[in-house]
C-alpha positions as CSV (number, residue, x, y, z in Angstrom):
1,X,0.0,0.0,0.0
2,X,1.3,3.1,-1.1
3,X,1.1,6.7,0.9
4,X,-1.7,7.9,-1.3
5,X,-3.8,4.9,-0.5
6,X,-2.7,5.5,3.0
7,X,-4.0,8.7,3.1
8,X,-7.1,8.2,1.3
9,X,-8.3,5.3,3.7
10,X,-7.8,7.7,6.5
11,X,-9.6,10.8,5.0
12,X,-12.6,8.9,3.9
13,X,-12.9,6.7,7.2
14,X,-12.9,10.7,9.3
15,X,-14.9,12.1,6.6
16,X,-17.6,8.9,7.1
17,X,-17.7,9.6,11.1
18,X,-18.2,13.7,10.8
19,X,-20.6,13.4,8.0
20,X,-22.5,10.6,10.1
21,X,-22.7,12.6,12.9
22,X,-24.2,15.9,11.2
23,X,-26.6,14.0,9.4
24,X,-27.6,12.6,13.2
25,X,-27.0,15.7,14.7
26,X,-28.4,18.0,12.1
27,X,-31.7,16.7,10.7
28,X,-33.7,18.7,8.2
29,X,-37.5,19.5,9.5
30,X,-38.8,18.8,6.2
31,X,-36.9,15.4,5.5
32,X,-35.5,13.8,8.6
33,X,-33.8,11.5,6.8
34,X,-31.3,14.3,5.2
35,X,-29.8,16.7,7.1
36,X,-30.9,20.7,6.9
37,X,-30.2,22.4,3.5
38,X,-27.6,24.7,5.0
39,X,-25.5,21.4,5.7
40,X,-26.3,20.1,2.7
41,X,-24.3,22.7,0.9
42,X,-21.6,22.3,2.7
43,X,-21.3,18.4,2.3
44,X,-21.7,19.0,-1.5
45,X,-18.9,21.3,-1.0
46,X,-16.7,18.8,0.4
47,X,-17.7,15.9,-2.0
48,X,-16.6,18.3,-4.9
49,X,-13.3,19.0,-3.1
50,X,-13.2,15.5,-2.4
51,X,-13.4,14.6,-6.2
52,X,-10.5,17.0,-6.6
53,X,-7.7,16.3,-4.3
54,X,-8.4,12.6,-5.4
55,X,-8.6,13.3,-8.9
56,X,-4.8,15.4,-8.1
57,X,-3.8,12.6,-6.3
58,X,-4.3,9.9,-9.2
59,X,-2.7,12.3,-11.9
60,X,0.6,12.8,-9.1
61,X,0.3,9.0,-8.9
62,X,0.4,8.4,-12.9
63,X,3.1,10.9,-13.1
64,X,5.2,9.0,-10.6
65,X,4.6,6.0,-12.3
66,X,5.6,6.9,-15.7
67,X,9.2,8.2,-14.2
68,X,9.3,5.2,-12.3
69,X,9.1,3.1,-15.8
């Protein structure tokens, strides 16, 4: 297992228990079953962010891999 997978295991397991806990925590009054719309935002926010630093991650990863060969 390299560092990125590493890293990747740990961020998503954190990101899992804090998003867990505001969607407890944090219910909408319209839908209980998703949290309130402000929150909402905010999770989108970090899924897009997310999608980034892992889409970075895979190009570093490539990169290295190519002046490993």
């Amino acid at each position: 297992m390299n560092i990125f997978d590493e890293k990747r295991a740990e961020l998503e397991k954190h990101e899992f228990m804090m998003v867990g806990q505001h969607g407890v925590y944090c219910p909408s009054s319209r839908n209980p079953a998703k949290p309130a719309l402000d929150l909402q935002a905010v999770l989108a926010g970090m899924e897009g962010a997310k999608a980034l630093i892992q889409s970075v991650m895979e190009e570093l990863r490539v990169q290295r891999d190519a002046e490993r060969s």
